[in-house]
NUKOL-91055 format. One record per residue: residue in one letter; z negated, y, x negated of N, C-alpha, C in turn. Coordinates in steps of 0.05 Angstrom, whole numbers, always signed. Layout:
! NUKOL-91055
SITE   r      n_z      n_y      n_x     ca_z     ca_y     ca_x      c_z      c_y      c_x
SITE   a        Z        Y        X        Z        Y        X        Z        Y        X
...
//
This chain:
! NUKOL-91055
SITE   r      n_z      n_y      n_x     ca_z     ca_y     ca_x      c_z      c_y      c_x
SITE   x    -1453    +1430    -2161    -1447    +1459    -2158    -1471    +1473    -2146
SITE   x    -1482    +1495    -2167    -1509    +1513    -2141    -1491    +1534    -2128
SITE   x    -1502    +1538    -2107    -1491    +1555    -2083    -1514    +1581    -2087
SITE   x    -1493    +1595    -2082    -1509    +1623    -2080    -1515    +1636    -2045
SITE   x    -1537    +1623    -2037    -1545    +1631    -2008    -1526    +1665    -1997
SITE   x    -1542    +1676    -2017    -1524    +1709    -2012    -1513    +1707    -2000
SITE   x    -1481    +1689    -2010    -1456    +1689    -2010    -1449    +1682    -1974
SITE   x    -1477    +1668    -1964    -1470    +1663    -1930    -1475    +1695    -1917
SITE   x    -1491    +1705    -1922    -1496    +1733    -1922    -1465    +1751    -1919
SITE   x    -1458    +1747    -1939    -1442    +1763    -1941    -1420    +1756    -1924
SITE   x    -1402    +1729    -1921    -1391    +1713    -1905    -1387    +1725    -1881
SITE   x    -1418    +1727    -1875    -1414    +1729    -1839    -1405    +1759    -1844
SITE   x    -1417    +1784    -1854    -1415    +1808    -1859    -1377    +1810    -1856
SITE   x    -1364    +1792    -1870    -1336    +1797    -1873    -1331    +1791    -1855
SITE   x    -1330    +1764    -1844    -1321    +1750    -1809    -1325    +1777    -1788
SITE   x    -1357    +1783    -1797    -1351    +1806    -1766    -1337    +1827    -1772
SITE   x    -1336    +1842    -1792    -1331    +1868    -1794    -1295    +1859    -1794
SITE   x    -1288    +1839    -1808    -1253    +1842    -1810    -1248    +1863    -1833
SITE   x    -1263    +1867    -1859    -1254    +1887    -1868    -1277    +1886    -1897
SITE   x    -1263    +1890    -1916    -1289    +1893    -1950    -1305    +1913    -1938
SITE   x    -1286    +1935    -1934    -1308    +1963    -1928    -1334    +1963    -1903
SITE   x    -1319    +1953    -1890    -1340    +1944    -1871    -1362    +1932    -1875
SITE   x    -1355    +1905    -1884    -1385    +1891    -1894    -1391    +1903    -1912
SITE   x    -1377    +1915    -1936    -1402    +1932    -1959    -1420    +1962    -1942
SITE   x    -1404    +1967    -1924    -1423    +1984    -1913    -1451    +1971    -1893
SITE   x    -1443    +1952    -1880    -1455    +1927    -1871    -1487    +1920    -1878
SITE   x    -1481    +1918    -1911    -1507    +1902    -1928    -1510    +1921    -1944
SITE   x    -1497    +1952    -1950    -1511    +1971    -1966    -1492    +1963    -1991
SITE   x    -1469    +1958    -1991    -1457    +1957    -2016    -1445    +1966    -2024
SITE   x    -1417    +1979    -2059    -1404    +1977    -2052    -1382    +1964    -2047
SITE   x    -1356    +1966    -2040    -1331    +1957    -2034    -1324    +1939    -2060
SITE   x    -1335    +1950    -2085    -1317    +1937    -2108    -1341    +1916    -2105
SITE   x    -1366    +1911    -2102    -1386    +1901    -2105    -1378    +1867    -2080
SITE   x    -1366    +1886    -2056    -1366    +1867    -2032    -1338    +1848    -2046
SITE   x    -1321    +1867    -2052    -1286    +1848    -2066    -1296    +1828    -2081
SITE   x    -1314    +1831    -2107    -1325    +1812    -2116    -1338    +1787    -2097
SITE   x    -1356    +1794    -2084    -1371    +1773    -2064    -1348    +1756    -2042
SITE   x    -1323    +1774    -2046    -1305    +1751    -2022    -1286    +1739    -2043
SITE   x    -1286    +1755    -2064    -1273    +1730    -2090    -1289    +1699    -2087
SITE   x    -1312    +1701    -2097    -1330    +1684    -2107    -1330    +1663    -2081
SITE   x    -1325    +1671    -2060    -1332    +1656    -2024    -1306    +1644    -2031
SITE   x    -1277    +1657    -2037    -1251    +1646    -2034    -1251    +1624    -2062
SITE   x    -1276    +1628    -2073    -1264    +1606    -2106    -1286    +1578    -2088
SITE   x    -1302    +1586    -2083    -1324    +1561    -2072    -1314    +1550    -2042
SITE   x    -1303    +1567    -2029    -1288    +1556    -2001    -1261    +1548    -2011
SITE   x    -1249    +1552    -2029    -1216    +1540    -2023    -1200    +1557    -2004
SITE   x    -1206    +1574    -1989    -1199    +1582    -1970    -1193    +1619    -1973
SITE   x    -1174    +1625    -1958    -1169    +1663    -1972    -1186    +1675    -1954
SITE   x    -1197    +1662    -1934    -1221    +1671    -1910    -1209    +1696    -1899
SITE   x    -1202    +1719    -1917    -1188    +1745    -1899    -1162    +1750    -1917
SITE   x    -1145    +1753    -1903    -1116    +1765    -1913    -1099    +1788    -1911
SITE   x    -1093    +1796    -1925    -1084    +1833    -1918    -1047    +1824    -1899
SITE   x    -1061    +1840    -1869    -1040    +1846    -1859    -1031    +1869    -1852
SITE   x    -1024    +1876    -1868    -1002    +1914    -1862    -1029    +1931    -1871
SITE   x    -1048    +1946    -1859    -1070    +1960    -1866    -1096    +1947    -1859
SITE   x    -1099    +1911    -1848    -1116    +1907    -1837    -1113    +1887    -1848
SITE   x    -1147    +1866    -1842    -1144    +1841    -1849    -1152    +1823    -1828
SITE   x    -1135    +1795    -1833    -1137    +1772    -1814    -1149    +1754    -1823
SITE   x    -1165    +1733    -1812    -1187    +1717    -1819    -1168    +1689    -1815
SITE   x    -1171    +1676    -1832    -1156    +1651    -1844    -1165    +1628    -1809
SITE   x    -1143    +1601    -1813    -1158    +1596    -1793    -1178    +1577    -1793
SITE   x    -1187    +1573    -1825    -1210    +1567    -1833    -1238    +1572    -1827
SITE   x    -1225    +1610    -1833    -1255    +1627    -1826    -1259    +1632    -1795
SITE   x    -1237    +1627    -1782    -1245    +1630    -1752    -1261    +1607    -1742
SITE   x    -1253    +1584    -1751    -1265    +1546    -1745    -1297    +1554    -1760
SITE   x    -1304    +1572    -1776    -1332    +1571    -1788    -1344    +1594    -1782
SITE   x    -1330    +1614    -1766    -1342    +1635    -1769    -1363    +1631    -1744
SITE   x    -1369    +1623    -1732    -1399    +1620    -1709    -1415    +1602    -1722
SITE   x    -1409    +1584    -1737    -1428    +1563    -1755    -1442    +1576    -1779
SITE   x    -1425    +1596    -1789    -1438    +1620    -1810    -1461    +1636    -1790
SITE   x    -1460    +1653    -1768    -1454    +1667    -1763    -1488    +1657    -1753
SITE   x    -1491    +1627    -1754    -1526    +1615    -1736    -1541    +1610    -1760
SITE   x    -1526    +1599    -1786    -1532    +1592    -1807    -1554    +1623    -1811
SITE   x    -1540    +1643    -1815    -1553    +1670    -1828    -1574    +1679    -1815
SITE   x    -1574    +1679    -1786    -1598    +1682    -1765    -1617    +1663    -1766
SITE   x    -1617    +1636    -1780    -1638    +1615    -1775    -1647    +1622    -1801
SITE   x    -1638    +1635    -1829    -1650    +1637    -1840    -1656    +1660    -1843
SITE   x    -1658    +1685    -1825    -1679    +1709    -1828    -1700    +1703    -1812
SITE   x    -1695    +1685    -1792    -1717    +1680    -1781    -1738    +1661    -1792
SITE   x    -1736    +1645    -1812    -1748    +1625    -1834    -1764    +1650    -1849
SITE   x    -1743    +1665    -1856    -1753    +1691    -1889    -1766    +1713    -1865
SITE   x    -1763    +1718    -1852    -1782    +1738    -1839    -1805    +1733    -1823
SITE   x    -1821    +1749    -1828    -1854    +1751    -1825    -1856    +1745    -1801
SITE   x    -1883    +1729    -1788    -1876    +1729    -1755    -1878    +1733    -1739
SITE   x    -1872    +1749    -1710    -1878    +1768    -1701    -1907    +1762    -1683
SITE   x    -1922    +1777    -1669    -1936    +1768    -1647    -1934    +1745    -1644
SITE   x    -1952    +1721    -1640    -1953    +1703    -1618    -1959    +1691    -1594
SITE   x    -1935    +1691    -1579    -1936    +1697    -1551    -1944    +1669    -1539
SITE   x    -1975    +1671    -1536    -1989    +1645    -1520    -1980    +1631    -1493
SITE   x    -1964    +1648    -1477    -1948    +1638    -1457    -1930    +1621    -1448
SITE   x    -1911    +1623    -1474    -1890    +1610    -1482    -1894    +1590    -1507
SITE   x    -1925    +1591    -1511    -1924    +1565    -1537    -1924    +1534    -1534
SITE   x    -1909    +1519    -1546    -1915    +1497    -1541    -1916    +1474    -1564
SITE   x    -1944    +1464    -1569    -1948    +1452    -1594    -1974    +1433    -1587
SITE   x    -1971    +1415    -1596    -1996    +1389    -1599    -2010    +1397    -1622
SITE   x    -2046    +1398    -1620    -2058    +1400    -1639    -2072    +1374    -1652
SITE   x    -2079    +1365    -1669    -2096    +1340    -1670    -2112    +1343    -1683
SITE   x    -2135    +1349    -1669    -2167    +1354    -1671    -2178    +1321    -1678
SITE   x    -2192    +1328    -1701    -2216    +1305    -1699    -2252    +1318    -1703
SITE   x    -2262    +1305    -1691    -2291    +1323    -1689    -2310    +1290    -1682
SITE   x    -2333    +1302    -1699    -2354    +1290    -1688    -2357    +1282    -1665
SITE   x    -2369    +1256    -1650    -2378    +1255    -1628    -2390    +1273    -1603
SITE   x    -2414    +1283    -1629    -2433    +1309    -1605    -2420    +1333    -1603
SITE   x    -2393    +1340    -1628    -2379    +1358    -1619    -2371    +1355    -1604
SITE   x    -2353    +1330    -1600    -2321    +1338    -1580    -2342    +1332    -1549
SITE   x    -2363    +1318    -1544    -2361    +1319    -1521    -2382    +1345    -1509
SITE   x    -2389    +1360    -1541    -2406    +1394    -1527    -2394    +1409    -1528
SITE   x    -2368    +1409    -1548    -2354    +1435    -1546    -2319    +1424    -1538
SITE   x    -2317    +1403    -1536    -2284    +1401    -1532    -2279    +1414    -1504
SITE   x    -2299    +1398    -1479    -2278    +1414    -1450    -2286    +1442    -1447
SITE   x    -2305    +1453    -1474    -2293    +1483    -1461    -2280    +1494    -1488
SITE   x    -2269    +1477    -1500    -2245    +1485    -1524    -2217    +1485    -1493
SITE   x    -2227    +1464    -1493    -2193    +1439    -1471    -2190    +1480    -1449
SITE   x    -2211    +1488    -1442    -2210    +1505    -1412    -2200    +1528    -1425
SITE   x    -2204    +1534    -1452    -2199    +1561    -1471    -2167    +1554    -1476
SITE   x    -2159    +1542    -1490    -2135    +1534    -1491    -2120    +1535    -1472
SITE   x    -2131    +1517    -1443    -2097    +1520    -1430    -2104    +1542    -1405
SITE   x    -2127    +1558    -1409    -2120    +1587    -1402    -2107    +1603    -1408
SITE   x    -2101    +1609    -1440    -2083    +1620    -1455    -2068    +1611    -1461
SITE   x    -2060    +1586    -1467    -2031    +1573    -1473    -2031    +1553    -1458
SITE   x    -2023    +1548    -1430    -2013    +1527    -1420    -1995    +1499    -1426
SITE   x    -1976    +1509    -1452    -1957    +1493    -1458    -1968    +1472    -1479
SITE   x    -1997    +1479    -1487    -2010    +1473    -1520    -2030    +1453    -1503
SITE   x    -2025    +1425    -1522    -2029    +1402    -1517    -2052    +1391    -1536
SITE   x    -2076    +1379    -1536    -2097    +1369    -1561    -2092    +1340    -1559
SITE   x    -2100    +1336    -1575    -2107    +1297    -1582    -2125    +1300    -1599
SITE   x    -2147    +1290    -1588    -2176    +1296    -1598    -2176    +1267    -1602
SITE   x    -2186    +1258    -1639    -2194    +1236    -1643    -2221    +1239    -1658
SITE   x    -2234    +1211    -1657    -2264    +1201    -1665    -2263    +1203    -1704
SITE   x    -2281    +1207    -1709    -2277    +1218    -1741    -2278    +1188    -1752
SITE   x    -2258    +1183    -1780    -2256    +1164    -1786    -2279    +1155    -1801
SITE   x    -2273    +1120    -1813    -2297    +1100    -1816    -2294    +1107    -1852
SITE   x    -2274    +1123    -1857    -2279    +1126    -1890    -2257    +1153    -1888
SITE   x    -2267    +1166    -1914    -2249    +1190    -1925    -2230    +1180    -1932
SITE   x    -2213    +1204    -1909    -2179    +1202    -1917    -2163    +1226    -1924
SITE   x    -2142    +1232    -1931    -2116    +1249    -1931    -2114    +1262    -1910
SITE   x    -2118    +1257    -1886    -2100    +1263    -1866    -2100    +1292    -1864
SITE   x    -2116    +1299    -1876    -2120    +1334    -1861    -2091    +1347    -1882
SITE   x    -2088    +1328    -1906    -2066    +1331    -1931    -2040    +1335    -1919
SITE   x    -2045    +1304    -1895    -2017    +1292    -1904    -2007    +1303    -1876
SITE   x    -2019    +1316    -1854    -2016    +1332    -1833    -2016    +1317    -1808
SITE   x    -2037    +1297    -1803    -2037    +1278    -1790    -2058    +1286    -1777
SITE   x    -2080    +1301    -1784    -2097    +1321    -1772    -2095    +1351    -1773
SITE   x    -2091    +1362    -1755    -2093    +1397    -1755    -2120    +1410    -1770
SITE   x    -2143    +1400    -1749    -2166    +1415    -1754    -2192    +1391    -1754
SITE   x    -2208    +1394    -1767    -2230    +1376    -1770    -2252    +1387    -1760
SITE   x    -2281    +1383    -1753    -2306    +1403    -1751    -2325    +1373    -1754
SITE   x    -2344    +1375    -1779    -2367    +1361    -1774    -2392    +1372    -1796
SITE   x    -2397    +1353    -1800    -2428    +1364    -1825    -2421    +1368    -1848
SITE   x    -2399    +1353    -1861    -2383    +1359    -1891    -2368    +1373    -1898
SITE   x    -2374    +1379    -1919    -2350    +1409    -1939    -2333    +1379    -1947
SITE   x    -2300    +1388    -1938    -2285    +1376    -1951    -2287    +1374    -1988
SITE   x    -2277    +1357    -1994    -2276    +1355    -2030    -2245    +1361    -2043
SITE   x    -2225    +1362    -2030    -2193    +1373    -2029    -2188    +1398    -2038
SITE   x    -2184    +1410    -2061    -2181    +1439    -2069    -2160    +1447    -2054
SITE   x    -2137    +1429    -2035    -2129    +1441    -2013    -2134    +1449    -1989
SITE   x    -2160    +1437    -1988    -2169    +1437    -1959    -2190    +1461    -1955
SITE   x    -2183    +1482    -1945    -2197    +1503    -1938    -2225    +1490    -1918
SITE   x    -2247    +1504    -1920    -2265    +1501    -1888    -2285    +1526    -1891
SITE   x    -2302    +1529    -1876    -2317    +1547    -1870    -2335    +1540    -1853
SITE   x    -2367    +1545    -1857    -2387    +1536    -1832    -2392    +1552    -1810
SITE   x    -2375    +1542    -1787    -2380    +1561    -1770    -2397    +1559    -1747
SITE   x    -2427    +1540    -1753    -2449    +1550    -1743    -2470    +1529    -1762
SITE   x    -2493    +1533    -1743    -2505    +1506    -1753    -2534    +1496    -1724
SITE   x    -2534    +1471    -1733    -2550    +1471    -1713    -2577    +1453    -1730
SITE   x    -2603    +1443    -1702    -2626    +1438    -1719    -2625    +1409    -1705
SITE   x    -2634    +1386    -1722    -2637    +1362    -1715    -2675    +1357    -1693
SITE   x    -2672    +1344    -1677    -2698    +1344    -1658    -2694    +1307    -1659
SITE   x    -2711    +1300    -1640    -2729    +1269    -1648    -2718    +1261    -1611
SITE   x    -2702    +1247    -1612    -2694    +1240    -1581    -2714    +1218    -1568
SITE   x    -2725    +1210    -1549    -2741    +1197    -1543    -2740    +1190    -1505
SITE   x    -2751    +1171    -1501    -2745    +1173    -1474    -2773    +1174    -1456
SITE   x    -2773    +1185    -1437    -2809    +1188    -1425    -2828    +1175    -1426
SITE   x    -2818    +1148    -1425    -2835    +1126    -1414    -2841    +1114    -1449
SITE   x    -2831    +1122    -1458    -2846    +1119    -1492    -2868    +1122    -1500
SITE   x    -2880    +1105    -1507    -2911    +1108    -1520    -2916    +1139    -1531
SITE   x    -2904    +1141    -1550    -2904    +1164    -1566    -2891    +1191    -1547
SITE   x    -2889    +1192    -1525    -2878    +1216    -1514    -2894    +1231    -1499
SITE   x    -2925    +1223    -1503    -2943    +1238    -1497    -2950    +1245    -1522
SITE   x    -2971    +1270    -1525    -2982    +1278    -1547    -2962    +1295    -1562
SITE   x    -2982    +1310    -1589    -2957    +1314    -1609    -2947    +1294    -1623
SITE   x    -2918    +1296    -1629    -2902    +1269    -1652    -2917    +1276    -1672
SITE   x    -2930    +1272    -1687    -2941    +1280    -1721    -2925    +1263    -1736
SITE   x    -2928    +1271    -1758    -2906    +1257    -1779    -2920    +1232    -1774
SITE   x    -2945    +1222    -1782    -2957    +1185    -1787    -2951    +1177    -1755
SITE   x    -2946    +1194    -1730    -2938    +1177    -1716    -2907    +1169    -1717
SITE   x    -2888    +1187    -1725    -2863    +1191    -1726    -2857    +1166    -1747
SITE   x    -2875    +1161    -1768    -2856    +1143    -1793    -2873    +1118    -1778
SITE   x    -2891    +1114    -1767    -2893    +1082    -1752    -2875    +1073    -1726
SITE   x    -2850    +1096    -1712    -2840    +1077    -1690    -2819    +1072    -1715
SITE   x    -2799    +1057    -1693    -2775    +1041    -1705    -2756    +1069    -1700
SITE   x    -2744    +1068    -1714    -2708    +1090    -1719    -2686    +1070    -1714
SITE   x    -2671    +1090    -1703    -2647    +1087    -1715    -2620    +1105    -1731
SITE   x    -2602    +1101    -1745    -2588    +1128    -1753    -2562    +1119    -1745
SITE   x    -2542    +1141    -1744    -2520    +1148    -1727    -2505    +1147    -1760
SITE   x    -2491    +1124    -1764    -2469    +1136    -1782    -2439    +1104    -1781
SITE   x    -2424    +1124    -1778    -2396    +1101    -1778    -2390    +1086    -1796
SITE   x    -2406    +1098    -1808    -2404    +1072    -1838    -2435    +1044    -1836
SITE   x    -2432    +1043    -1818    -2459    +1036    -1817    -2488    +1028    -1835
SITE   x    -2494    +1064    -1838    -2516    +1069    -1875    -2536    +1067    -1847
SITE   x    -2556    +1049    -1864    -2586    +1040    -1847    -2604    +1069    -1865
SITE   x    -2588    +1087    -1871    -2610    +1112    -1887    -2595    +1132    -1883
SITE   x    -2609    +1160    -1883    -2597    +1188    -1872    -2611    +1209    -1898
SITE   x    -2616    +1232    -1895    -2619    +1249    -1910    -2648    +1255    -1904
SITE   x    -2662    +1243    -1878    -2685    +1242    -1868    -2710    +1218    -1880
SITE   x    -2690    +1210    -1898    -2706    +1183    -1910    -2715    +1194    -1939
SITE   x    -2701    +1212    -1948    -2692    +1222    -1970    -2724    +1243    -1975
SITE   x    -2714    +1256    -1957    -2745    +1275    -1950    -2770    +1260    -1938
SITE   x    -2766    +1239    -1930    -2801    +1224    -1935    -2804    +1218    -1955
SITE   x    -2791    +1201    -1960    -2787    +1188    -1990    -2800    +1209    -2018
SITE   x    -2794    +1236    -2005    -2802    +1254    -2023    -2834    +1256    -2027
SITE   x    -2843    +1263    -1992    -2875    +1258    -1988    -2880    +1233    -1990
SITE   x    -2875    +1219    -1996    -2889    +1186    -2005    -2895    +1171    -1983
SITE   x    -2871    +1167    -1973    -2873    +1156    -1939    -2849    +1147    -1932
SITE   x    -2840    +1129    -1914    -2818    +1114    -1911    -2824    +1119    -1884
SITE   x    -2798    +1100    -1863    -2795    +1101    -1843    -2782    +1067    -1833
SITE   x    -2786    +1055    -1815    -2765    +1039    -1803    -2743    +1043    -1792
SITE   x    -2719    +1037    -1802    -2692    +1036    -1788    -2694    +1017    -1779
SITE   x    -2687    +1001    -1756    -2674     +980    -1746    -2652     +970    -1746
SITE   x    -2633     +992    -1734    -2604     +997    -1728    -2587    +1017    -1738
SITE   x    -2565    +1018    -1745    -2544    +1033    -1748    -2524    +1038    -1731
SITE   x    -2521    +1058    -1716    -2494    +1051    -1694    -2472    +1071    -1697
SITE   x    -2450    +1073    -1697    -2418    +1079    -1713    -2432    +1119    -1694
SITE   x    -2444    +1118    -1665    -2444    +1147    -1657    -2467    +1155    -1637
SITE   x    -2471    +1178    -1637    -2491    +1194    -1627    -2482    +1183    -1594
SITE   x    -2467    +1177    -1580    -2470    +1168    -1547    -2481    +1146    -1544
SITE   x    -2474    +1125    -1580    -2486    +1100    -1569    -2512    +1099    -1581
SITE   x    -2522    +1113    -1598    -2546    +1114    -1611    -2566    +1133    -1577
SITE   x    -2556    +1150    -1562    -2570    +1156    -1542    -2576    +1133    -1526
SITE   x    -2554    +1119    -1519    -2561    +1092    -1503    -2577    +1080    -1510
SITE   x    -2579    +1068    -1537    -2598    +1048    -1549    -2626    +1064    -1547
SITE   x    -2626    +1089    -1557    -2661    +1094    -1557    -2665    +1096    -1521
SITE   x    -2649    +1105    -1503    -2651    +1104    -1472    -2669    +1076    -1463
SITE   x    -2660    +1052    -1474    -2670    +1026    -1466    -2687    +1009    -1482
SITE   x    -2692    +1021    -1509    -2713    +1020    -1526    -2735    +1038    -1533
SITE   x    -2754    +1029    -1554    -2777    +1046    -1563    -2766    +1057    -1582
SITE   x    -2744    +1058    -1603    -2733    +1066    -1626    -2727    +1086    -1622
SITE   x    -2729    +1108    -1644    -2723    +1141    -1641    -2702    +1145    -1655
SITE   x    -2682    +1168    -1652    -2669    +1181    -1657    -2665    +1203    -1666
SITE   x    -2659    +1216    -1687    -2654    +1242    -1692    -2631    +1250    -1685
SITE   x    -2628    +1275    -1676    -2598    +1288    -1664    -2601    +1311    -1668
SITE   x    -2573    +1317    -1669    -2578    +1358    -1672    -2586    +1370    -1642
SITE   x    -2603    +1389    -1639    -2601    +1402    -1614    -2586    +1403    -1595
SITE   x    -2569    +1424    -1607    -2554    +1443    -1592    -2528    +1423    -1581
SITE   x    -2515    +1408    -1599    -2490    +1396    -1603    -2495    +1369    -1574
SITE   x    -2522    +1366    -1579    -2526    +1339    -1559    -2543    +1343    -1538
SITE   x    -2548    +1370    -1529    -2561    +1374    -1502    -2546    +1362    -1476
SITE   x    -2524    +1366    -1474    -2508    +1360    -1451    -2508    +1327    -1453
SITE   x    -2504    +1306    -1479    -2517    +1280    -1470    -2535    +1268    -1465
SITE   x    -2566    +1293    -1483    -2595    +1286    -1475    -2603    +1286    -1450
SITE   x    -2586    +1304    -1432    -2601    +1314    -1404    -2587    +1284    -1392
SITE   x    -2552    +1277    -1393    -2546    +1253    -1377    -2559    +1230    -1380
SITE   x    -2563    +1227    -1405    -2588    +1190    -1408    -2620    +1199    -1405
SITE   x    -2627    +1213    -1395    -2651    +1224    -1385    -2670    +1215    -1402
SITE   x    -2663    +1232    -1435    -2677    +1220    -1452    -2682    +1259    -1451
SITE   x    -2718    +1259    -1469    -2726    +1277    -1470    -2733    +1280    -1509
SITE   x    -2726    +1308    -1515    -2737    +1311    -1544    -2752    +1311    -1556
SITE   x    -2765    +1315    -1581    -2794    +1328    -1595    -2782    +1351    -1621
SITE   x    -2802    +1359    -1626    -2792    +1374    -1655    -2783    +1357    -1676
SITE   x    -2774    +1355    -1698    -2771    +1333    -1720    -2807    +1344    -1739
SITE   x    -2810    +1322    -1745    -2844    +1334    -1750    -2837    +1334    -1788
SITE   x    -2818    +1344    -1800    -2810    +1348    -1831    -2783    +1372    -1827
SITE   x    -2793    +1389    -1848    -2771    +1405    -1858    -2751    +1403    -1863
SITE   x    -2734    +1401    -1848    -2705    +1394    -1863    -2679    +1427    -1861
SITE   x    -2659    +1422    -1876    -2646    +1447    -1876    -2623    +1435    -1849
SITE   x    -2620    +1459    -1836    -2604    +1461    -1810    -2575    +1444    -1819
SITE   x    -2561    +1430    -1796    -2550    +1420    -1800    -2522    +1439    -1800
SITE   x    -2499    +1438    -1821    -2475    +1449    -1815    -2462    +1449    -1804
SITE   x    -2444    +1464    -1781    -2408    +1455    -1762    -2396    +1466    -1788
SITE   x    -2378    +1447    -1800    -2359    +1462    -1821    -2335    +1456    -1797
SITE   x    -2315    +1476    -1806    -2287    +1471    -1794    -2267    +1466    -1820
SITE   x    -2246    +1451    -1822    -2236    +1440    -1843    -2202    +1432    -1837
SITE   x    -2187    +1448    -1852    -2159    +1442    -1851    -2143    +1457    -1872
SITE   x    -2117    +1441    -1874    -2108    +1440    -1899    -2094    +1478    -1901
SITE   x    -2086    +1482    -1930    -2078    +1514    -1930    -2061    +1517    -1929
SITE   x    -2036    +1500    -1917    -2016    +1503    -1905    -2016    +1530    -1880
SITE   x    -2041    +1513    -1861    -2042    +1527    -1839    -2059    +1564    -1840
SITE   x    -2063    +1568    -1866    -2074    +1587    -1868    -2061    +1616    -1852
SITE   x    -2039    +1614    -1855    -2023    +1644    -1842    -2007    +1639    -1816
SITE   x    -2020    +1601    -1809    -2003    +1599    -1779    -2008    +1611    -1761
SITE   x    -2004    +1630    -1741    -2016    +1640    -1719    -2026    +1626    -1697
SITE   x    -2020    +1601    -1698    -2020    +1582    -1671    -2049    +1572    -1685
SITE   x    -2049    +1569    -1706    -2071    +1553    -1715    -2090    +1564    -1720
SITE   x    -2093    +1587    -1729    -2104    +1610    -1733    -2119    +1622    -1703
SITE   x    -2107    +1619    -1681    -2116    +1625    -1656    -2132    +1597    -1645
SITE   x    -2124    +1573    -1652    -2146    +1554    -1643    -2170    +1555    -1661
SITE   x    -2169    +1562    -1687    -2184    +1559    -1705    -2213    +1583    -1689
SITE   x    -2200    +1599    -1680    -2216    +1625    -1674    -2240    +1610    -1645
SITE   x    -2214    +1606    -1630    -2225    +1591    -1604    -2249    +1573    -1603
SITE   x    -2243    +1555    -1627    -2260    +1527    -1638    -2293    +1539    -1648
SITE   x    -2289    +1564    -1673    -2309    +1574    -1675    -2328    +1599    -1663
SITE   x    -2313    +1601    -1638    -2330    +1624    -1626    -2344    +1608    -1597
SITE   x    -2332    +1584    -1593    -2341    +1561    -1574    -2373    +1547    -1588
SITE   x    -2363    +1540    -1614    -2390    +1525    -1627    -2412    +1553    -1631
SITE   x    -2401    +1568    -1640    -2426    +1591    -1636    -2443    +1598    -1614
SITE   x    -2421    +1593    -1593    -2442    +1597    -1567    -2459    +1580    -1571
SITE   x    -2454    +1565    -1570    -2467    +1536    -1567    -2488    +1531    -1587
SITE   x    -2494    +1545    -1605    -2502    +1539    -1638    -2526    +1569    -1636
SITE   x    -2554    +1559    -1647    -2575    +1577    -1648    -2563    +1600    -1669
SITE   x    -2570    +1631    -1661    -2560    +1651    -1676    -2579    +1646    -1698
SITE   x    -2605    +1643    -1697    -2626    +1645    -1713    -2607    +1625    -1741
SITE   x    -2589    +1599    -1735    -2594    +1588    -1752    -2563    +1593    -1765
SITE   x    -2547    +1607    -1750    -2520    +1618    -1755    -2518    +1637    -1789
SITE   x    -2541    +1651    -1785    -2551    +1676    -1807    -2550    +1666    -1824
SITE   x    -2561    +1632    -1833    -2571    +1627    -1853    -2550    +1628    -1875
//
């Protein structure tokens, strides 16, 4: 049997009013329009729901046993079908699940973490490490929001780059090479290493020597940018890192930078989540938070591009 939703509509309209005329005045109807709508309720309920006593009507004691169960039914769904109002950050309370790059979450998460539970105290993150292969999750809602160097490939998955930053040559003082300028023929004779969780012994920096007719040594591959700082900290092997994203770990392993001595195009922050969340307000307000945090943090010069 299909059910005609209306028909709860109308329901409650009769329960409160006690009267056709009433509820057709109620929902803008008329009376012959409403007689019909409490026919159709009395053929699908079984039930006479209102009964004419003397000039008035009495509600069955069916419709009294249903009439508060109607009565939440109709209110849970204008509040489903209606638009939604303000959202009041005071009173919110929701878990987000952020996954971000390494040099993100630890340059921009604790002053995401201080932005958040200034304005929403009740709103909770679970910040995880970006996975070892492409997945669903941002699909299947197992992630809220994503931010790293990649345009999703998901015709559902909305993103947008909301900064960018520039890769520099991490190095530690006491390094041969940390006197002088880095020149490129000194840069492609130390040892490298590259930062990737999949562990690729090649980057996009290989790609562009390779172009000028020049290679480089990798040594190592390590899954992230904290442990790739450690390793060049206690080795001669260099590192490339973005600026801006990894100042706050460069300064703690008292490793010092250089310029990258080749052209490369600035690196992307994309932010990335599914279009579900497109008209959420809750999400929509972290989303804002997330990208006006990485902008501080993120050269204007390279924001423009």
């Amino acid at each position: 049997m299909q059910l005609d939703l209306n028909l709860l509509t109308a329901l409650d309209a009769l329960l409160e009013e006690g009267s056709v005329a009433g509820a057709a005045d109620r929902l803008h109807l008329t009376p012959p329009a409403m007689s019909r709508a409490l026919g159709r309720i009395r053929r699908v309920t079984g039930d006479q729901i209102l009964v004419r006593t003397g000039r008035t009507m009495t509600p069955t004691p069916h419709a009294l046993a249903i009439r508060g169960k109607v009565h939440a039914l109709v209110q849970q769904a204008h509040a489903v079908l209606t638009p939604a109002h303000d959202l009041d950050l005071t009173t919110l309370e929701r878990t987000f699940t952020l996954r971000w790059h390494d040099a993100v979450m630890t340059t921009v998460g604790p002053a995401v973490l201080a932005a958040v539970q200034a304005q929403a105290p009740g709103v909770r993150l679970r910040l995880l490490a970006e996975a070892d292969a492409d997945d669903n999750d941002l699909r299947h809602g197992q992630v809220d929001l994503e931010l790293g160097a990649d345009e999703p490939d998901l015709a559902d998955v909305h993103a947008e780059t909301a900064a960018h930053d520039r890769l520099v040559v991490a190095i530690r003082p006491e390094h041969p090479l940390a006197q002088g300028t880095l020149t490129l023929k000194r840069y492609t004779e130390a040892d490298h290493l590259t930062v990737s969780r999949r562990g690729r012994l090649r980057d996009p920096i290989d790609d562009v020597l390779h172009e000028r007719g020049t290679s480089r040594r990798v040594i190592a591959a390590v899954p992230t940018l904290t442990a790739a700082l450690r390793f060049a900290r206690q080795t001669d092997a260099l590192v490339a890192v973005p600026e801006h994203m990894s100042h706050p770990m460069i300064g703690e392993t008292g490793l010092e930078t250089r310029p990258l001595p080749l052209e490369l195009s600035p690196v992307p922050l994309v932010l990335a989540w599914h279009r579900r969340y497109d008209t959420d307000r809750a999400h929509t307000w972290l989303r804002d938070i997330v990208r006006t945090t990485v902008r501080t943090m993120s050269p204007v010069e390279l924001e423009k591009r």
